[in-house]
PAZA-542763 format. One line per 3 residues: number of its first residue (from 1); for each residue z, y, x of C-alpha. Coordinates in steps of 0.02 Angstrom, whole numbers, plus 50000, padded with zeros to 5 digits. Layout:
! PAZA-542763
NUM = Z:Y:X; ...
! end
This chain:
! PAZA-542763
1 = 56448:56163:46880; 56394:56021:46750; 56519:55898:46785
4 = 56680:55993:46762; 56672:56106:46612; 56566:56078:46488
7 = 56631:56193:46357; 56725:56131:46229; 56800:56178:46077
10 = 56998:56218:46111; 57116:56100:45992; 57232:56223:45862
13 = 57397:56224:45941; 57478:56125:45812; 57357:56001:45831
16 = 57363:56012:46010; 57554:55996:46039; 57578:55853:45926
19 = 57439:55757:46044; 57507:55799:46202; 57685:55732:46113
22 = 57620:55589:46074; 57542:55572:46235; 57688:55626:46375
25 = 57823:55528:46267; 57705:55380:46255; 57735:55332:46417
28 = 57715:55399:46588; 57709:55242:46658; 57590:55113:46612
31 = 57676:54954:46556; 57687:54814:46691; 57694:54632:46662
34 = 57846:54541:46707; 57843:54368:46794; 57899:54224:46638
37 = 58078:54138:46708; 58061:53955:46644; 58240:53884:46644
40 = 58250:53697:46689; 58295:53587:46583; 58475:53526:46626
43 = 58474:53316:46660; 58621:53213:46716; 58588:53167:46904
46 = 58543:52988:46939; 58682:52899:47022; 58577:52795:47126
49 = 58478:52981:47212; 58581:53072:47334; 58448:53190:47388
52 = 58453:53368:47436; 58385:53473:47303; 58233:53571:47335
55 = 58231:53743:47337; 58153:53837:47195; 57993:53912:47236
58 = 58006:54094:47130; 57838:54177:47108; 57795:54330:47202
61 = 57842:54484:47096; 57672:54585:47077; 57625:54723:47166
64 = 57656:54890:47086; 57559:55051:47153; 57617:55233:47108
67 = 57501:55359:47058; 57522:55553:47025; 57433:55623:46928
70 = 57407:55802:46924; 57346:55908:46779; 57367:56103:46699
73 = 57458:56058:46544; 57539:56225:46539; 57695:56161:46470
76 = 57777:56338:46515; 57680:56410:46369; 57797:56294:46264
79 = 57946:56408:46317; 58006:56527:46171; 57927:56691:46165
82 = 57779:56603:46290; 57590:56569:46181; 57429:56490:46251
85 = 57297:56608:46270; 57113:56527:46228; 57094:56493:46438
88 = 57269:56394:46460; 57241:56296:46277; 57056:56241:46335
91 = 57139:56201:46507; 57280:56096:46426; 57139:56001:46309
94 = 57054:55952:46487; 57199:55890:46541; 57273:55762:46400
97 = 57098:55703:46355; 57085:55651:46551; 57265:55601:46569
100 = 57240:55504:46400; 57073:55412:46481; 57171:55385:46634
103 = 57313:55318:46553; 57199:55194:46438; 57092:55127:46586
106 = 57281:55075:46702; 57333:54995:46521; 57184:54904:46553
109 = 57194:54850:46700; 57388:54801:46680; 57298:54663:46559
112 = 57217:54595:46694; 57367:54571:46810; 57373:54745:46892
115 = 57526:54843:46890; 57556:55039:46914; 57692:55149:46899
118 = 57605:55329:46818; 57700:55477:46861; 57637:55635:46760
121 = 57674:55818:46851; 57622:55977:46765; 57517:56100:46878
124 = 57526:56257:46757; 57329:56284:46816; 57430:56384:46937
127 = 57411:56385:47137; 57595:56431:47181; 57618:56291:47077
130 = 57540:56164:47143; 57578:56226:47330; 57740:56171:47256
133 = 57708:56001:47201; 57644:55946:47375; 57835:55955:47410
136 = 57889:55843:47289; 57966:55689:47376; 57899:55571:47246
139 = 57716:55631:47262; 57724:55611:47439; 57781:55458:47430
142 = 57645:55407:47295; 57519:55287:47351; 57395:55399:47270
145 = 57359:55607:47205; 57239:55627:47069; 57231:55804:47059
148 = 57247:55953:47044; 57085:55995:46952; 57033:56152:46987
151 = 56982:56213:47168; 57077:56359:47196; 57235:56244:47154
154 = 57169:56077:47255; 57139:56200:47401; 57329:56250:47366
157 = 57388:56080:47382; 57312:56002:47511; 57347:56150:47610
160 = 57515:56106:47590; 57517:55899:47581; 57543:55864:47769
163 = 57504:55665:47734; 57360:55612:47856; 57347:55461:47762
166 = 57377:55480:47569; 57233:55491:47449; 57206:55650:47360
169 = 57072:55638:47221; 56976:55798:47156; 56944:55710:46980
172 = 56821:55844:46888; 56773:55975:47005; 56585:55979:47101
175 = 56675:56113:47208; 56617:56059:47380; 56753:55977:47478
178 = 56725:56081:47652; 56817:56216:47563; 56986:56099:47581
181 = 56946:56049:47731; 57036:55882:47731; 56998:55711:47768
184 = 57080:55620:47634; 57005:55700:47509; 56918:55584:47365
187 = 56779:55724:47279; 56709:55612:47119; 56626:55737:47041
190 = 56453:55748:47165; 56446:55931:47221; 56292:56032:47190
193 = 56196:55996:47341; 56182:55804:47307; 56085:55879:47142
196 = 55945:55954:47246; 55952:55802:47357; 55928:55687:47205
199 = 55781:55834:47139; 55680:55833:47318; 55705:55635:47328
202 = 55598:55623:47146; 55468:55746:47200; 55439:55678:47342
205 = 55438:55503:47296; 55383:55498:47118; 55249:55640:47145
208 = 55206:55695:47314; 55133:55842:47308; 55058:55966:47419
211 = 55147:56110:47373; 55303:56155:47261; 55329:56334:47206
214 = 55503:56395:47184; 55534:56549:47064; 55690:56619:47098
217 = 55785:56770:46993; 55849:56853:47157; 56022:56810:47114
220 = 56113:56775:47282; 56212:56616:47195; 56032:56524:47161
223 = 56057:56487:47372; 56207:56324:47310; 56087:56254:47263
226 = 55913:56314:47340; 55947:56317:47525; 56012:56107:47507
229 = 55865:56082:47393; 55725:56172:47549; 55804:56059:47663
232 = 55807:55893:47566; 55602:55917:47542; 55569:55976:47730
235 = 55668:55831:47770; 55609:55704:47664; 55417:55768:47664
238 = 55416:55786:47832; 55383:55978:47823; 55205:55914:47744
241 = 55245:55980:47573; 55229:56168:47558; 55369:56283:47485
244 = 55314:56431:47414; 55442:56566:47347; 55418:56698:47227
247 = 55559:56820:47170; 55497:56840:46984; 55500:56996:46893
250 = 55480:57018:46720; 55382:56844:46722; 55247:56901:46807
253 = 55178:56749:46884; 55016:56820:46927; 55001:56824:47118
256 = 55048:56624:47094; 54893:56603:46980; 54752:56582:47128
259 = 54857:56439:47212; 54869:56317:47066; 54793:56182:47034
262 = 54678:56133:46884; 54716:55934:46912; 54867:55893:47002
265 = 55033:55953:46948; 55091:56111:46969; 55284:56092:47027
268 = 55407:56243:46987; 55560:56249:47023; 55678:56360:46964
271 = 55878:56364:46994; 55919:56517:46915; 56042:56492:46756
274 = 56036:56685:46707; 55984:56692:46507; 55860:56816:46499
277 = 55767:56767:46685; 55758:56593:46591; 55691:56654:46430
280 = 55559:56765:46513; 55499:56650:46643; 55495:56516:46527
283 = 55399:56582:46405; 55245:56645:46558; 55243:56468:46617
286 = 55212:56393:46429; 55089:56514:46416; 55006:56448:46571
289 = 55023:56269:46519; 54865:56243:46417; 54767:56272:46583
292 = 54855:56213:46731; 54971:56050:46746; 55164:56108:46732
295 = 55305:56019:46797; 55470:56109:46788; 55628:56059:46900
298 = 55788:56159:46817; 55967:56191:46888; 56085:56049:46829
301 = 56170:56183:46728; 56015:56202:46595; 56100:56060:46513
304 = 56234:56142:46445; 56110:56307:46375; 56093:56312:46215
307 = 55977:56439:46230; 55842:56326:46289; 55767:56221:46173
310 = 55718:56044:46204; 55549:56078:46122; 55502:56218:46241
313 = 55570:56102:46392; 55473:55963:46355; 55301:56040:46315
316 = 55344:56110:46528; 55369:55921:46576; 55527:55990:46625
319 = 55675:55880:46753; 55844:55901:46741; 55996:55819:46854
322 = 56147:55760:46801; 56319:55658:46853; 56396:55668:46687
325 = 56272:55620:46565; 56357:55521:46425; 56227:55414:46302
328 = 56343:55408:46165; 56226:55290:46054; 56238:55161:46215
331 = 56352:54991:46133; 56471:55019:46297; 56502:55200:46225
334 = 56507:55169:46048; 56660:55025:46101; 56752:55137:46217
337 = 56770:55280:46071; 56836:55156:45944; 56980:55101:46050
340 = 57032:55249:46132; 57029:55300:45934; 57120:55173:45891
343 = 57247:55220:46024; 57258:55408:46012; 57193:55416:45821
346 = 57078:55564:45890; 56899:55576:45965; 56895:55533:46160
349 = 56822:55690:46240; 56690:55704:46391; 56852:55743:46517
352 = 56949:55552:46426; 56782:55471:46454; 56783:55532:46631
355 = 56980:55490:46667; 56960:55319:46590; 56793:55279:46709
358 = 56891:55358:46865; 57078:55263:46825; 56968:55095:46801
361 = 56894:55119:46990; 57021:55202:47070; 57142:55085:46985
364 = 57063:54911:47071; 57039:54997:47223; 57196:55036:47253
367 = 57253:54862:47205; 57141:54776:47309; 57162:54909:47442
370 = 57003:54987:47487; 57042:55162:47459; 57017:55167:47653
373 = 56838:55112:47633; 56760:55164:47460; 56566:55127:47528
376 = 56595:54934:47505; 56600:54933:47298; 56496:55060:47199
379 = 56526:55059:47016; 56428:55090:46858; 56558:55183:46720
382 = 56494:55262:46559; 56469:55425:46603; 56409:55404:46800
385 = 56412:55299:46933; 56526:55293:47086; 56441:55271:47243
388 = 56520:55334:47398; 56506:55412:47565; 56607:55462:47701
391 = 56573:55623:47768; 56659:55665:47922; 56816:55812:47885
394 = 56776:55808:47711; 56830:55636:47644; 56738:55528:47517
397 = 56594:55601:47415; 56529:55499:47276; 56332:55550:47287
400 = 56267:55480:47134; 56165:55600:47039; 56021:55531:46906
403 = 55885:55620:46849; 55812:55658:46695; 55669:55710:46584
406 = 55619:55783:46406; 55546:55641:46301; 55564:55641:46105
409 = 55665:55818:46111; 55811:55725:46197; 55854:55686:46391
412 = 55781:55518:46449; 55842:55433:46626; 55703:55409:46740
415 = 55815:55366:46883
! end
């Protein structure tokens, strides 16, 4: 999915080990601000006062919360005679450029007043692993889990973290959360089917037409996100708008030609992400373009294709969701990646932008204690918005997917 790996180049492993150093022996814990003691200043008494003195009123000591956080360093690859292979060293650069975010956004908030203690456990990317971890005394008795990060080892965890009332966070994974199965669950990353939600909800409102046309590759995956994506537009239209579904071979389009229309858009969508279906079917519909209206919705995944170029895109009026889109010219942007390279002396990555936006709201709301009841403050970070909802069994699902569109050869936000 978009939100949890966009590929990125792996660190060198010299590189790599002197950052995550730097980074573990920084500080697992983020520094907390003591209360000032203000001595009095000594004065002989007054013989003329006999009075009781009063008692000292000491200020409350802060609050300090505990968090775990939860992340595939793969320290074991550290061992002599161990290596990282290319998976383990990109899975280790996911997690110190999120840990490093996280870290920066609790240092943050620790200038404000807040205080945490940050305890840092190593889940190998493994899911005996991190079975293990949901053992650990001190991460049960954590007032929050962030992590694990992948599904296979969140579903591993929770499976065995009996606590009916301890927040577990699924920081970068879209993995839908009915495959944990667990209440207390936190999913930030929205999950695919709050993509087609947010793709019906546009057609529907911003165009309203009569008919959409879906062009599907056959692929049995495509259903993620086409079967949420039917039902959000017979829902939302009523069952007025038509659906009309073609399996496309070869990118012959032709049986579709007699049902378009010469002056109203012609709405395709397409949630295939296979290379050469894309390519093909692509080119047929730019070939049709000149003489009927195109609109093109795409899976959330073109984003991340090379393969597709923004001219081609934009000459098909093409759509795109996304929960992850970072504007890196935006001044908020531009601020955050001078300090946090000021601090690390290294390039904040899509996964530190993401921990630093998730440690600053999970951070307050743990502090102010509304981890219980995330729908009462939504939140606007730099690379998405937080905006929550309860879904019964599955926990708190942040639902906040924006859409875009090809203008000027780059993605524009259009809501």
């Amino acid at each position: 999915m978009t939100s949890v790996v966009n590929r990125l180049q792996p660190l060198s492993g010299n590189r790599w080990f002197i950052f995550l150093f730097i980074a573990l022996l920084g500080a697992a814990c983020s520094p907390k601000l003591q209360p000032v003691t203000v001595r009095p200043v000594h004065k002989e008494p007054e013989k003329a006062a006999d009075k009781t003195p009063e008692k000292e009123n000491k200020p409350a000591a802060p609050k300090t919360s505990t968090i775990a956080l939860l992340l595939p360093f793969g320290l074991d690859h550290l061992a002599p005679g161990a290596s990282y292979t290319t998976s383990s060293l990109h899975e280790a650069d996911i997690a110190l450029g999120y840990y490093q975010g996280f870290k920066l956004a609790l240092d943050s908030l620790t200038g404000q007043g807040y205080n945490y203690k940050l305890m840092v456990y190593d889940t190998r990317g493994d899911k005996a692993q991190s079975h293990s971890l949901a053992n650990n005394p001190a991460i049960r008795a954590s007032d929050l889990v962030v992590g694990p990060v992948f599904p296979d080892d969140i579903k591993a965890f929770t499976g065995n973290f009996t606590s009916m009332h301890q927040p577990v966070v699924s920081p970068l994974s879209p993995a839908s959360p009915s495959a944990y199965k667990n209440q207390q669950v936190i999913t930030m990353i929205p999950p695919l089917e709050y993509h087609a939600w947010a793709a019906a909800r546009y057609i529907k409102e911003k165009i309203n037409p009569e008919k959409v046309f879906v062009l599907r590759s056959g692929f049995n995956e495509e259903n993620e996100y086409l079967i949420p994506l039917k039902r959000a537009i017979d829902s939302l239209g009523k069952k007025h708008i038509k659906i009309i579904t073609l399996t496309v071979i070869h990118g012959q389009l032709n049986s579709l030609v007699p049902q378009f229309s010469t002056t109203g858009a012609n709405i395709f969508i397409i949630p295939a992400t296979d290379q050469h279906f894309l390519t093909i079917t692509l080119r047929s519909l730019d070939s049709l373009h000149n003489l009927y209206p195109v609109t093109v919705f795409g899976h959330p995944n073109w984003v991340n294709f090379s393969f597709l170029k923004a001219e081609l895109l934009q000459r098909l009026d093409t759509y795109i969701t996304s929960s992850d889109r970072i504007n890196y010219k935006a001044e908020n942007i531009v601020a955050f990646m001078r300090r946090y390279r000021e601090t690390y002396h290294t390039d904040a990555t899509a996964f530190a932008i993401k921990g630093f936006d998730e440690g600053m709201y999970l951070g307050r709301q743990l502090s102010a204690g509304n981890l219980k009841n995330l729908a009462q403050t939504d939140f606007s970070g730099l690379h998405n918005d937080f905006k929550f909802e309860k879904k019964a069994g599955l926990g708190w699902i942040n639902t906040h997917v924006s859409v875009y569109k090809y203008a000027n050869f780059e993605l524009k936000k259009v809501e």
